[in-house]
DOGU-766385 format. One record per residue (C-alpha): residue number from 1; x, y, z; residue in three letters. Coordinates in Angstrom, 3 decimals. Example, Ala and Ser with C-alpha at 12.3 -4.5 7.8 and 13.67 -1.06 7.14 Angstrom:
! DOGU-766385
gupa n=1 c1=12.300 c2=-4.500 c3=7.800 res=ALA
gupa n=2 c1=13.670 c2=-1.060 c3=7.140 res=SER
//
This chain:
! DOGU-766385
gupa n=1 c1=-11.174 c2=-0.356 c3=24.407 res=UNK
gupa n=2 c1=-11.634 c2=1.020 c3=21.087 res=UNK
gupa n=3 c1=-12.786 c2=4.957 c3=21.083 res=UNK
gupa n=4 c1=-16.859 c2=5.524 c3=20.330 res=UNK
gupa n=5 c1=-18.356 c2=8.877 c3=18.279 res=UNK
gupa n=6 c1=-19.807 c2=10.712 c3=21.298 res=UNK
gupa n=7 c1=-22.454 c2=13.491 c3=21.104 res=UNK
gupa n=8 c1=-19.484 c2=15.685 c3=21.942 res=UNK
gupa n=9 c1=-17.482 c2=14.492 c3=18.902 res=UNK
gupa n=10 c1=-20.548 c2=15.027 c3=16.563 res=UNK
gupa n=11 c1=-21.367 c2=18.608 c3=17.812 res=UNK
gupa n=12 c1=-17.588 c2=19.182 c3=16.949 res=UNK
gupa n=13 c1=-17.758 c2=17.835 c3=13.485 res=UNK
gupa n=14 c1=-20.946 c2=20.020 c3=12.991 res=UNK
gupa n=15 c1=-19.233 c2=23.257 c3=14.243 res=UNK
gupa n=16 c1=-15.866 c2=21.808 c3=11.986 res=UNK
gupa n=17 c1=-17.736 c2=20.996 c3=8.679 res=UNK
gupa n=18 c1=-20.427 c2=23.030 c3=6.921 res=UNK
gupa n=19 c1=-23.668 c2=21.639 c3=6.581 res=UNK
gupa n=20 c1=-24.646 c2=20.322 c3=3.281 res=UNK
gupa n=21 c1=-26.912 c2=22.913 c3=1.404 res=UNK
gupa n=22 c1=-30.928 c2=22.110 c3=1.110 res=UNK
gupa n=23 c1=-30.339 c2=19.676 c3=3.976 res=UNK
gupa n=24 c1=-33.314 c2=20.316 c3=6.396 res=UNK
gupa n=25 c1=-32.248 c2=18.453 c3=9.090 res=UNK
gupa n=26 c1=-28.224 c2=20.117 c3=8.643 res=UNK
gupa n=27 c1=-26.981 c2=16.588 c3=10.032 res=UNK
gupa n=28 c1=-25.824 c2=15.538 c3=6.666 res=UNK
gupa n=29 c1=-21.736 c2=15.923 c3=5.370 res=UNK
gupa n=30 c1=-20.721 c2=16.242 c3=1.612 res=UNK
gupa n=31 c1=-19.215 c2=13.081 c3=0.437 res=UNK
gupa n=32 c1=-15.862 c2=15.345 c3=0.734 res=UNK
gupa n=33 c1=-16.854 c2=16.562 c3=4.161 res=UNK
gupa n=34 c1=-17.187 c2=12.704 c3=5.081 res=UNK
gupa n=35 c1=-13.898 c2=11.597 c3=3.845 res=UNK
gupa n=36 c1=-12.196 c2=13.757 c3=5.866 res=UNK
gupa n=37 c1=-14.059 c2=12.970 c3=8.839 res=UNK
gupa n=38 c1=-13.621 c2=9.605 c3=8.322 res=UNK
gupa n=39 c1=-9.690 c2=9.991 c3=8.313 res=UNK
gupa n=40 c1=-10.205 c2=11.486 c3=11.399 res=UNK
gupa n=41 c1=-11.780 c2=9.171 c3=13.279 res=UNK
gupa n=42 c1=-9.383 c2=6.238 c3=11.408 res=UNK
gupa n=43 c1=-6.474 c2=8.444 c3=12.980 res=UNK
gupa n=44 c1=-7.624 c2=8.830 c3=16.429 res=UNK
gupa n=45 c1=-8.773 c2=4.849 c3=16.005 res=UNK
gupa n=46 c1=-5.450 c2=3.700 c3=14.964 res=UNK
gupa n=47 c1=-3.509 c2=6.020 c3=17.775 res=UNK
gupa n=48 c1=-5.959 c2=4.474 c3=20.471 res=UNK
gupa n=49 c1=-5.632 c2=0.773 c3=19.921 res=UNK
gupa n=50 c1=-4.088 c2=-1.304 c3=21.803 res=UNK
gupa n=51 c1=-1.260 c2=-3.795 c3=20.434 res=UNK
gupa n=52 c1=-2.348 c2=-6.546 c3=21.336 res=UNK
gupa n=53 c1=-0.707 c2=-10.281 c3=21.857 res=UNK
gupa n=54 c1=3.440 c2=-11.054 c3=22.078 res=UNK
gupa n=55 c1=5.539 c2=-8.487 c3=19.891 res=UNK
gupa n=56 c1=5.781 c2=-10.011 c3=16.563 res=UNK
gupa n=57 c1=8.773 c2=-9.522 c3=13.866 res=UNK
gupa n=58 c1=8.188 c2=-8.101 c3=10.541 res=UNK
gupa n=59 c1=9.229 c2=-11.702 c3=9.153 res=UNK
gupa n=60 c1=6.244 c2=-13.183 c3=11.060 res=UNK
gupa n=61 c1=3.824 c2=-10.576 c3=10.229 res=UNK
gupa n=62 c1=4.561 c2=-10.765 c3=6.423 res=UNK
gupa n=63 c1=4.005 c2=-14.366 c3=6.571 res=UNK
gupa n=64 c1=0.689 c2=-14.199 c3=8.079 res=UNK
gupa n=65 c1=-0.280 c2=-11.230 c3=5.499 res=UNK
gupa n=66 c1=1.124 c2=-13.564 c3=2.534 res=UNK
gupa n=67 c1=-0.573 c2=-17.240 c3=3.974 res=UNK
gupa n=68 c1=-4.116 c2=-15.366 c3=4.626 res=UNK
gupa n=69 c1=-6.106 c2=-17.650 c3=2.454 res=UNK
gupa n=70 c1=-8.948 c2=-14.705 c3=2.670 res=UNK
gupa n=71 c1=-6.577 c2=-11.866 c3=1.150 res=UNK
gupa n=72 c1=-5.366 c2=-14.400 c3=-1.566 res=UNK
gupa n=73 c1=-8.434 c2=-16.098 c3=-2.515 res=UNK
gupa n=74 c1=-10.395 c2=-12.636 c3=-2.807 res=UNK
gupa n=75 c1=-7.694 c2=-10.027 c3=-4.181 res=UNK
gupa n=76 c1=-5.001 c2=-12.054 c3=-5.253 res=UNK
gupa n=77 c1=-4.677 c2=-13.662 c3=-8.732 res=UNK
gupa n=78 c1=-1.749 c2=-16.019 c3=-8.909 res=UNK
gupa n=79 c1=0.419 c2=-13.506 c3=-10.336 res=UNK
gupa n=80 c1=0.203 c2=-11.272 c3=-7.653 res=UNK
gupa n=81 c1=0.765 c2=-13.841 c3=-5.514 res=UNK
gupa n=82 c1=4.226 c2=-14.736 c3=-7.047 res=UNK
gupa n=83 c1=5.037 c2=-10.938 c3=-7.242 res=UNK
gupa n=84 c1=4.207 c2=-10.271 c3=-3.484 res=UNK
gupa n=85 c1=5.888 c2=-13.575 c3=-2.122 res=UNK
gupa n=86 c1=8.604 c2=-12.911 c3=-4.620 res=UNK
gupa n=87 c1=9.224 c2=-8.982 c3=-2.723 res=UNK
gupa n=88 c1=9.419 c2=-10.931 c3=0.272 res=UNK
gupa n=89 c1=11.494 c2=-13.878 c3=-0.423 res=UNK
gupa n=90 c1=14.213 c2=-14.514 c3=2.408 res=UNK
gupa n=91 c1=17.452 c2=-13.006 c3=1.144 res=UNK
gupa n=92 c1=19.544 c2=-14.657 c3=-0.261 res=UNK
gupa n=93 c1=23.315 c2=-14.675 c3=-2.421 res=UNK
gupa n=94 c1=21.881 c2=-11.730 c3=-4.923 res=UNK
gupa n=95 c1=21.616 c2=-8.338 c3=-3.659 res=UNK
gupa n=96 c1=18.008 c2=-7.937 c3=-5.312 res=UNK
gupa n=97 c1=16.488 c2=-10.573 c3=-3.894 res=UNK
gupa n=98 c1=15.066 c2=-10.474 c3=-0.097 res=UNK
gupa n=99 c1=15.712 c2=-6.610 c3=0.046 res=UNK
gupa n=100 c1=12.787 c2=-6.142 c3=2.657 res=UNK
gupa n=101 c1=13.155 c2=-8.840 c3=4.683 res=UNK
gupa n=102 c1=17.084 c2=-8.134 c3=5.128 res=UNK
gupa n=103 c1=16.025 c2=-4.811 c3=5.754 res=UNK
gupa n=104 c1=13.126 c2=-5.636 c3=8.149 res=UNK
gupa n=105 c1=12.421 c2=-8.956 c3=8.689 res=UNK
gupa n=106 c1=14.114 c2=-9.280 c3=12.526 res=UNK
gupa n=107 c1=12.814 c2=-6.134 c3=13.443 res=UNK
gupa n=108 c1=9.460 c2=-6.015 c3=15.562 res=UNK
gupa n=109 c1=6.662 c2=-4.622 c3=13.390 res=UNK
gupa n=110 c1=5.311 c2=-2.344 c3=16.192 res=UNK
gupa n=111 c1=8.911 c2=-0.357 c3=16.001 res=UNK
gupa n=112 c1=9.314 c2=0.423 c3=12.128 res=UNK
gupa n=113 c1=8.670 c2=3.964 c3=11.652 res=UNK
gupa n=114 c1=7.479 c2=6.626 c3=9.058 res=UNK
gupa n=115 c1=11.389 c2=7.371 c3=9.223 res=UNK
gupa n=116 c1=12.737 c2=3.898 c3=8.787 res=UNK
gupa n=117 c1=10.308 c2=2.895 c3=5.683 res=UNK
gupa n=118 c1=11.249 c2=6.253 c3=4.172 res=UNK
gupa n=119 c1=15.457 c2=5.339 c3=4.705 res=UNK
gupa n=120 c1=14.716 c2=1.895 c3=3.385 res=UNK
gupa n=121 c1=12.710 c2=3.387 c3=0.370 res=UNK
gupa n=122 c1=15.933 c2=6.078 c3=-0.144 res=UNK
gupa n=123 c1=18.274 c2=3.067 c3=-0.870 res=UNK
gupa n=124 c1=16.617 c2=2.105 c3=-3.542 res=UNK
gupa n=125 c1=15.748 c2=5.104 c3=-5.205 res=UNK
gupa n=126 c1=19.233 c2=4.852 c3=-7.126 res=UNK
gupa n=127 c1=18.654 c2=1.497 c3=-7.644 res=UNK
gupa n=128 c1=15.602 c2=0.815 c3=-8.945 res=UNK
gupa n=129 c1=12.624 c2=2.294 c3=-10.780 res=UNK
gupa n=130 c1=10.690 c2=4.943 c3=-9.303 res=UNK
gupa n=131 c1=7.453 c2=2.535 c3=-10.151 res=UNK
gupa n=132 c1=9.523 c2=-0.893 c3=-8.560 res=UNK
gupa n=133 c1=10.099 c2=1.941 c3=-5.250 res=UNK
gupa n=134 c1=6.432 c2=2.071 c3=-5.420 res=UNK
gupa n=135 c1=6.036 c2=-1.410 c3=-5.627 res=UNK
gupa n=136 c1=8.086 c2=-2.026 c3=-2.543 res=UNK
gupa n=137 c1=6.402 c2=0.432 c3=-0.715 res=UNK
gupa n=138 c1=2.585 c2=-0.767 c3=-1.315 res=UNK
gupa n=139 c1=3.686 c2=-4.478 c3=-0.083 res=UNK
gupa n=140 c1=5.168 c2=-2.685 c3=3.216 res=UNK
gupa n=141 c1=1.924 c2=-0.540 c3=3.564 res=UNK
gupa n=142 c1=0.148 c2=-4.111 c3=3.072 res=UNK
gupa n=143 c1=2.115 c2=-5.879 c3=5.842 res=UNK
gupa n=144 c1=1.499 c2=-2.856 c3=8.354 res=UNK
gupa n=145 c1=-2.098 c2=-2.858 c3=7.353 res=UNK
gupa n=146 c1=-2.541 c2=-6.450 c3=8.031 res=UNK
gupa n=147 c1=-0.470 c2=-6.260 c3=10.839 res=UNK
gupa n=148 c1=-2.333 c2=-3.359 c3=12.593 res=UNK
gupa n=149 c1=-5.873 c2=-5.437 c3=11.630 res=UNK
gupa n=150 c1=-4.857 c2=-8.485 c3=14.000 res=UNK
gupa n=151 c1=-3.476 c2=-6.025 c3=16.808 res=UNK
gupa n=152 c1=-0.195 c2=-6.366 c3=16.740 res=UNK
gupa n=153 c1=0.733 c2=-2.429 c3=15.548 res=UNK
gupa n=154 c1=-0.749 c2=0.693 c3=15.380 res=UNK
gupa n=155 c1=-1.268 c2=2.453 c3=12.539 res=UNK
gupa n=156 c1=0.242 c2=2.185 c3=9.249 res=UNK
gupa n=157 c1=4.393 c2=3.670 c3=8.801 res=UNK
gupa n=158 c1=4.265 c2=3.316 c3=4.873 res=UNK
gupa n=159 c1=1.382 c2=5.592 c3=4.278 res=UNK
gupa n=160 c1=2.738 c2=8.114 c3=5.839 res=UNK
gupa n=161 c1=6.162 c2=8.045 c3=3.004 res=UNK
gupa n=162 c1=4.857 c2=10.125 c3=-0.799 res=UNK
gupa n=163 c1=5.050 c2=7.564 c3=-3.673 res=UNK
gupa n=164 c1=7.660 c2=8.144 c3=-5.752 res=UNK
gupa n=165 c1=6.637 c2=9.998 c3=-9.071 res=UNK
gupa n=166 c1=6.690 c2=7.283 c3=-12.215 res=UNK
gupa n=167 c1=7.556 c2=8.966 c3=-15.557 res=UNK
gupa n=168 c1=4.618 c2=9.031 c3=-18.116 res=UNK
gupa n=169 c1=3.986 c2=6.024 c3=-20.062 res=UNK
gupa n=170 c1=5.837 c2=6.602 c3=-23.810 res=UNK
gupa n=171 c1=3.084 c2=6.880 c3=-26.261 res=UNK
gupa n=172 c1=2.151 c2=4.013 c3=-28.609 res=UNK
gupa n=173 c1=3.016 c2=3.100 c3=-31.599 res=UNK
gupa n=174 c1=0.240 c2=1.588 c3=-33.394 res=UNK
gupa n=175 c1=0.731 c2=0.308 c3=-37.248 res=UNK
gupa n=176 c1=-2.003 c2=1.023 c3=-40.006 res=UNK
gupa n=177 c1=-3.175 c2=-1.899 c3=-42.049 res=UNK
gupa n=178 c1=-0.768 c2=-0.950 c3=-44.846 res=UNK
gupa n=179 c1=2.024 c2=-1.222 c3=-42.479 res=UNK
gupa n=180 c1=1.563 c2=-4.114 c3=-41.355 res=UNK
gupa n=181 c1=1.180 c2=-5.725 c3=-44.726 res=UNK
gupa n=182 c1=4.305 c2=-4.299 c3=-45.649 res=UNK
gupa n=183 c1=6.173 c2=-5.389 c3=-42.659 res=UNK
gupa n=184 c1=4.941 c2=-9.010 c3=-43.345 res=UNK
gupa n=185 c1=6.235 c2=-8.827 c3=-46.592 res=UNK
gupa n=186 c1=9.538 c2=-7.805 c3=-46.359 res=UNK
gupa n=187 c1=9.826 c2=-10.416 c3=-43.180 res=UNK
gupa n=188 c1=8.494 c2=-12.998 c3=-45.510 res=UNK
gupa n=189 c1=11.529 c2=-13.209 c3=-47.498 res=UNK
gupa n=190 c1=13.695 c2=-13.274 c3=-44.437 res=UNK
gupa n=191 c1=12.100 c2=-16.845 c3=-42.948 res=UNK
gupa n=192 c1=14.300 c2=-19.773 c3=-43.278 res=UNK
//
């Protein structure tokens, strides 16, 4: 049974948070004050819930995260839907390809840990980009989060491993009009 907000729990918050100021009633939370409450209570949710159904592997539960037609139809374009099936594509002869799934795919999803997401994510930090890392890491927290929506794992391992920090984006070079001219000129002469 999933945990309920109690009158206990909101005295607590009250006596935890400050009231908002020029609130009469001193029930309402700053929109800061209620994101942190809400974590809370998403915490102490996700700890309580039962797993529910026969263990499933991480191959199975990526499967049913990539064939949900409502995930794909609503926040998918195709693109992303190549990309994501493409970071999960069974391994195969390259080394690159089918890195998670050789990683985790036999595994049950309700055992992967914090720790092993955070190994997995190590071995490719001299591998890869830090921004591909990150890439890899928000289709894992994905998985989890789909996986922990139909029962079959608490919480979500991934969140709890930092993103990798991306270098800045090099600035861009942008071309005046007389630039461009002048480019197109001296390439004119070079066409065959």
């Amino acid at each position: 049974m999933r945990p309920r907000a109690t009158p206990a729990d909101v005295k607590g918050w009250n006596a935890k948070y400050e009231k908002r100021p020029g609130n009469p009633r001193g029930d309402e939370l700053t929109p800061q004050q209620a994101t942190v409450v809400m974590r809370d209570l998403i915490v102490a949710h996700a700890a309580a819930a039962p797993v529910a159904g026969r263990p499933r592997t991480f191959r199975e539960a990526a499967a049913s995260w990539l064939d949900d037609p409502h995930v794909r139809s609503h926040a998918w374009t195709p693109e992303t839907y190549l990309f994501n099936r493409g970071m999960l594509a069974e391994p195969g002869d390259d080394e690159r390809r089918g890195r998670i799934l050789r990683t985790f795919g036999d595994t049950r999803v309700d055992r992967i840990t914090a720790d092993d997401v955070r190994k997995y994510l190590r071995g490719l930090d001299n591998k890869v980009a830090p921004r591909t890392v990150n890439a890899h890491r928000q289709v894992l927290a994905s998985v989890f989060a789909d996986a922990a929506a139909r029962g079959w794992r608490s919480g979500n391992p991934a969140t709890a491993v930092a993103k990798r920090r991306q270098p800045a984006a090099p600035a861009l070079e942008v071309f005046t009009s007389d630039q461009v001219e002048a480019i197109a000129l001296a390439a004119g002469g070079l066409a065959p």
